[in-house]
Steps between C-alpha positions, in 0.01 A plus 500: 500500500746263638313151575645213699659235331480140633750205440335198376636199700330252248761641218763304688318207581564119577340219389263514786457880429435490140268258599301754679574728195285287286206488730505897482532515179282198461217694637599816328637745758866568642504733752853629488501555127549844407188531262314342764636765743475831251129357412436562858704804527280602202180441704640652826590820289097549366347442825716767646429738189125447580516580890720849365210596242244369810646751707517777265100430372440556870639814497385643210160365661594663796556839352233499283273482793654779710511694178075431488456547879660871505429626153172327399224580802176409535267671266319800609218712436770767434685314274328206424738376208904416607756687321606362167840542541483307798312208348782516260781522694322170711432297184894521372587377860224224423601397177903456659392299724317291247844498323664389765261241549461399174941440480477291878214275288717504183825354707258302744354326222804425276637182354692241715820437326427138432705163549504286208756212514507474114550817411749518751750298297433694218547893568718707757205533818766578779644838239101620433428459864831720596365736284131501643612535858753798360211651303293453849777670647427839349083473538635499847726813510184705285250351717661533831565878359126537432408384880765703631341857299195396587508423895716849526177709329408673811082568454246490203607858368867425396376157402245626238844670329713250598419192422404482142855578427599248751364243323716422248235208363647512176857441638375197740320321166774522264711343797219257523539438104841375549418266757211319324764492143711356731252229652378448144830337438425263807197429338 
């Protein structure tokens, strides 16, 4: 993932400028300093993994329901219990979708990288948060790969085949592990 890179006009400053570059740092905040900028970037990069696994819960949602509505009908007196492999095949597409929701929580709900201005002094922030936006980076590529198997499932059927394999959960949270050893240096 190849993210903008901005030039900081305060690094050349005058005496009026580093004026001004007091008062930022004064209160704590530089805009156009690349932590500042990959800390955002970091940000950014979760939302956008939450709005992929969003869209693929919705699917799975989707599909689950279609996958009720044409093979699980209305009890009869003829057959007044559903078919168990039915109720099966539903329930996997159920608990995927809890998966799915339960990873779009996980990355929802994570740690900020944080902004201390001692500890800044004192350990290699701009390096860590390179290597939490790279580590973002590929969440993306298995995430985006997950949304993409998922949207092309054509109806309930394929999906109750399909999409457990799809998953990959265990691939996406060992990705995940990296990221929060990563922010645990930040922290």
């Amino acid at each position: 993932m190849d993210l903008k890179t901005t030039a900081n006009p305060i690094d050349s400053a005058g005496p009026v400028k580093q004026v001004l570059a007091n008062l930022f740092y004064g209160w704590g905040y530089n805009f156009y300093r690349r932590e500042n900028q990959l800390r955002a970037d970091d940000l950014l990069i979760r939302s956008k993994l939450s709005e992929l696994l969003g869209q693929s819960r919705a699917r799975a949602q989707a599909l689950e329901a279609a996958f009720r509505r044409e093979h699980l009908p209305a009890p009869t007196r003829a057959q007044p219990f559903p078919d168990a492999a039915a109720v099966g095949a539903a329930q996997a597409l159920q608990r995927a979708a809890q998966q799915i929701e339960a990873l779009e929580t996980t990355i929802r709900n994570a740690a900020v990288p944080e902004m201390d201005r001692i500890y800044q002094r004192h350990r290699n922030e701009r390096a860590a948060l390179e290597r939490l936006v790279e580590a973002d980076s590929a969440l993306v590529a298995a995430i985006v790969g997950l949304r993409d198997a998922v949207l092309a499932l054509p109806d309930g059927a394929a999906a109750t085949a399909e999409l457990p394999r799809l998953l990959r959960v265990e691939e996406i949270r060992a990705l995940w592990t990296q990221r929060e050893q990563i922010l645990a240096v930040l922290q």
